[in-house]
N, C-alpha and C positions, 0 to 999 in steps of 0.2 A: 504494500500500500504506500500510498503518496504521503507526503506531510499534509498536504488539503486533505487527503481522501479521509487521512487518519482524524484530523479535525474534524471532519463534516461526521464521520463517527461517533465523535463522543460528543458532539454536541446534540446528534440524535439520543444516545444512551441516556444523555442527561436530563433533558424534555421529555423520556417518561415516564409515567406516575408509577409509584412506588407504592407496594402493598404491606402496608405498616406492621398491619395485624400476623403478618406472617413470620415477621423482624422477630427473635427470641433475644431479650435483651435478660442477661441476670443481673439481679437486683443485690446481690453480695458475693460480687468473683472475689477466688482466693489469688492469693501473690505470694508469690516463691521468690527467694533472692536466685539469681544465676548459679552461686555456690555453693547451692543446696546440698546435700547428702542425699543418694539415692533410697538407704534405710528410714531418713528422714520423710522424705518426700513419699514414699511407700506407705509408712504409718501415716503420715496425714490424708492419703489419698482415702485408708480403710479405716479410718476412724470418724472422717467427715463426711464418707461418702459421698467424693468429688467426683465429678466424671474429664474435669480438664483444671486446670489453674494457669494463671497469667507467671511468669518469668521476669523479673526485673532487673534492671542492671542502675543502680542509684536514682531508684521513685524513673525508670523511664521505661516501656516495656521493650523488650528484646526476644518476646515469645512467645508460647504457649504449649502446654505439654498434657495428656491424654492420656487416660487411665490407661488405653489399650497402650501406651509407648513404657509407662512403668510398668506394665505388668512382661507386656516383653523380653525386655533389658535384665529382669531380674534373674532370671533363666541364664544372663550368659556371663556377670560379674555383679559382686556385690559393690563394690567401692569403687561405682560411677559417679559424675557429677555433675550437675549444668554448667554448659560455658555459655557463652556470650552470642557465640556463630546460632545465631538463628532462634536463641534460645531453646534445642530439642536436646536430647539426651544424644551426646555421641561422641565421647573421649573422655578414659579412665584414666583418675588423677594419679595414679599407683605404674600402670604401666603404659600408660599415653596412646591405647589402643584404640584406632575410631572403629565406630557401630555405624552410624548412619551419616 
């Protein structure tokens, strides 16, 4: 696509109406620092019964991370941690192994 093409795109995308009711907003998301503790962040996930939590790197978000990615991960190292890159679980602080 063109650079006009690509504007006349998202100007179209933008004019139309949007189905509010549909929007699932939560009303108390959880926040995890980046250098969470995989053990940590486990037990909060089953003791709160979270289904995702926000990722932060100094109050700014950097992520989001999903029950199905902790329960994963746990299967293949214990002493993983969140980094920064994207905010997902994927390099152990012990032996610098990436997962995802």
């Amino acid at each position: 696509m063109t650079p006009e093409e690509i504007k006349a795109w998202e100007e179209e995308e933008m004019d139309k109406p949007m189905e509010i009711d549909e929007i699932r907003v939560d009303p108390s998301p959880f926040q995890l620092v980046e250098r969470t503790s995989l053990h940590k962040t486990h037990t909060l996930f089953s003791l709160l019964g979270l289904s995702h939590a926000y990722v932060t790197s100094t109050g700014k978000l950097v992520g989001v991370v999903a029950l199905k990615e902790v329960r994963n991960i746990t299967l293949f190292h214990p002493a993983l941690c969140f980094s920064s890159r994207n905010g997902h679980l994927h390099s152990c602080v012990c032996c610098e192994q990436q997962y995802f």
